[in-house]
C-alpha positions in Angstrom: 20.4 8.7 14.5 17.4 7.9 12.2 17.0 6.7 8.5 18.9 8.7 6.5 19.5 6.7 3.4 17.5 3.4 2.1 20.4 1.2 3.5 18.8 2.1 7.1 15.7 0.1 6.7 15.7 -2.8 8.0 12.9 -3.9 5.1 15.3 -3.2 2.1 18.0 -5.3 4.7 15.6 -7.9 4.6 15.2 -7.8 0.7 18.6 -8.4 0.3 19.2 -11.2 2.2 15.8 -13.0 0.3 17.8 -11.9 -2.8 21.3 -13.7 -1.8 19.1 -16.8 -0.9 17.4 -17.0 -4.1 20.8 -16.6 -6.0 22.3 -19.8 -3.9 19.1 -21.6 -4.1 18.8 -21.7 -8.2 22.5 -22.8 -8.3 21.5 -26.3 -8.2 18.4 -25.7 -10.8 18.9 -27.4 -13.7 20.8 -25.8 -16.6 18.1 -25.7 -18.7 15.9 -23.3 -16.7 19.0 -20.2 -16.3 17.0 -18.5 -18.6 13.6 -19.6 -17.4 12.3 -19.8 -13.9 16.0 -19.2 -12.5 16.3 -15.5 -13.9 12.7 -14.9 -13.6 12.9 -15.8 -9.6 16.2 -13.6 -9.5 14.8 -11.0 -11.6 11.4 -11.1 -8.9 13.6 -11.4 -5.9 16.2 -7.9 -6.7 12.8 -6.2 -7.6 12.1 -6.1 -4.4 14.6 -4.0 -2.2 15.0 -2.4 -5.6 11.6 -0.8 -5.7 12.1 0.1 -1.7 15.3 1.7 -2.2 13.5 3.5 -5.7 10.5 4.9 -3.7 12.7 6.3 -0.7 14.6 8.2 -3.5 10.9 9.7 -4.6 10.3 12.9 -3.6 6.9 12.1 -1.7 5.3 9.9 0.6 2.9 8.7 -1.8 5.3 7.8 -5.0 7.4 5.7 -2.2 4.1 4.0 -1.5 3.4 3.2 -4.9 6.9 1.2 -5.4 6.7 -0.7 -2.2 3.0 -1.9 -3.8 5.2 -2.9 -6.8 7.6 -4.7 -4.2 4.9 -6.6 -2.7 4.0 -7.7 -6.4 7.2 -9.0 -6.5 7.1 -10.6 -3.4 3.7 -12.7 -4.6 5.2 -13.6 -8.2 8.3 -14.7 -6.3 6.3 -16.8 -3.8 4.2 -17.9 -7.2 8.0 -19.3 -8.3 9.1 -20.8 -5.1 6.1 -22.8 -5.2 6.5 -24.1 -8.8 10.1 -24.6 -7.9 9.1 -26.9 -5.4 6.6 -28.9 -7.5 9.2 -29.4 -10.2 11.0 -31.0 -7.8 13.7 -28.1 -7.7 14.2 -27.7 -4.4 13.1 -30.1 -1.5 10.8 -29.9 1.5 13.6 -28.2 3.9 14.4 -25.6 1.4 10.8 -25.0 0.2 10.1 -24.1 4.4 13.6 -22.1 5.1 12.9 -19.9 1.6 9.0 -19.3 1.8 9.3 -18.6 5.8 12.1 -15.9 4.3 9.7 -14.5 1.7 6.8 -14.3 4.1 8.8 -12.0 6.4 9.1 -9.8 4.0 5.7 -9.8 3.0 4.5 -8.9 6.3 7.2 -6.8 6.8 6.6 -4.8 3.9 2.7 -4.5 4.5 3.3 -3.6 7.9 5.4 -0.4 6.6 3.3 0.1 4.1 0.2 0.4 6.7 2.6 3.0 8.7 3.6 5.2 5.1 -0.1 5.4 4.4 -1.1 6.4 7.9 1.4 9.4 7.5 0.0 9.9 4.0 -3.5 10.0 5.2 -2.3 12.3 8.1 -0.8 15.0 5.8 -4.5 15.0 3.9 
């Protein structure tokens, strides 16, 4: 069958569910941060299958690279915000675990396709 549109990969799959999470995780932020840390970390986390589902629309191998290196900046500054999250006392000790394990998933599952596009890049030279 293969990968025919972005909604076949399983790393823009992944993306959304870290996006869904984030939404029901800054629900119980306070109110004064919906316009602070709360949009940033949304505005971080839809980056992310975002730029994935951008670069497969590119017409080359290496402009799709290029937006799944802006992905993985997305996925750092989110992990940045996760972590101040937690030291604001935001979110607690379980949540802090279940939502950084998520996010580092998809950090390794982005490099890892990013280490197969560049192969195929580098093959094509």
């Amino acid at each position: 069958m293969g990968i025919k549109t972005f909604r076949d990969l399983l790393i823009w799959k992944k993306g959304m569910q870290l996006v869904k999470s984030i939404y029901k995780l800054t629900r119980s932020f306070p109110k004064s941060e919906n316009y602070n840390l709360s949009s940033q970390m949304k505005r971080a986390a839809i980056s992310i299958p975002s730029n994935i589902a951008e670069g497969f629309g590119r017409n080359t191998k290496k402009d799709f690279q290029r937006f799944l290196y802006i992905a993985l900046g997305s996925i750092f500054e989110l992990q940045t915000q996760i972590i101040i999250s937690y030291e604001q006392n935001y979110i607690n000790q379980q949540q802090y675990d279940s939502i950084n394990e998520l996010s580092r998933e998809v950090e390794r599952m982005l490099c890892s396709f990013m280490d197969f596009n560049q192969n195929i890049i580098d093959q094509k030279k």
